[in-house]
C-alpha positions in Angstrom: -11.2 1.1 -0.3 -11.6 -2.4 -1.5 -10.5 -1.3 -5.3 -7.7 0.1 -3.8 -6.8 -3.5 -1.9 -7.0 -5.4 -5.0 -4.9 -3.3 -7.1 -2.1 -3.5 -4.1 -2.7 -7.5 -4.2 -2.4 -7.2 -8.3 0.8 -5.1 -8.2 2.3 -7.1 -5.5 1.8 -10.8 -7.1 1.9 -9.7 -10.3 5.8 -10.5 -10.7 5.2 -14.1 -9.4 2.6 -14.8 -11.3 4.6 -13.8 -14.2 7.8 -15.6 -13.5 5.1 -19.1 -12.6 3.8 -18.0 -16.0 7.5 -18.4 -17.8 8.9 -20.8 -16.2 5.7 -23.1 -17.3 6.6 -22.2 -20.2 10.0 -23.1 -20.7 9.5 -26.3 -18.5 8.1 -29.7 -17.7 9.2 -29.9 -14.4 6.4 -29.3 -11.8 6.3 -25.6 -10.1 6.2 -24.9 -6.7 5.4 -21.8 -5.0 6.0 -21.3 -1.2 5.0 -17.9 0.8 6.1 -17.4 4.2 4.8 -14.7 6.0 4.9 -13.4 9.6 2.5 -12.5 12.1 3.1 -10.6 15.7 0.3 -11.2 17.9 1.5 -8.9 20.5 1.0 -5.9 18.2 -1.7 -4.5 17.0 0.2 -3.3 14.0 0.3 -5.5 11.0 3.4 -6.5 9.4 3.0 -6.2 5.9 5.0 -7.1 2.1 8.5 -6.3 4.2 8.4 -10.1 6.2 6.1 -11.8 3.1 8.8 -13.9 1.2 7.7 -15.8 -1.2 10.4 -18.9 -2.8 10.1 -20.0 -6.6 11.8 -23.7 -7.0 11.3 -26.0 -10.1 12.5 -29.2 -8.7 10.8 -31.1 -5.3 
C-alpha cells in the first residue's frame, strides 16, 4: 500500500516539479510555489487532488 502512495504523490507533483525545474532554468527571478488545500472536519471522508491547488508565480 505504501508503494502505491508514493507513486500517486510522484505522478501528482511530478508536473510542478517539472515546470519549478524549467522555469529555473530560464530564470533568475526567485520561484515561489504556494499549495492550498482544503480540509472538512465534519466528514470523515477526505477530500482529495480535486480542492489541492497549487499556484506557480515568478515575481514576489
Amino acid at each position: 500500500m505504501e508503494a502505491l502512495q508514493v507513486t500517486t504523490d510522484y505522478h501528482y507533483f511530478y508536473g510542478l516539479a517539472k515546470t519549478v525545474e524549467l522555469q529555473g532554468a530560464a530564470s533568475r527571478a526567485p520561484i515561489f510555489v504556494y499549495e492550498f488545500s482544503y480540509s472538512n472536519r465534519e466528514s470523515s471522508m477526505v477530500l482529495g487532488e480535486l480542492l489541492d491547488t497549487c499556484y506557480l508565480s515568478d515575481r514576489a
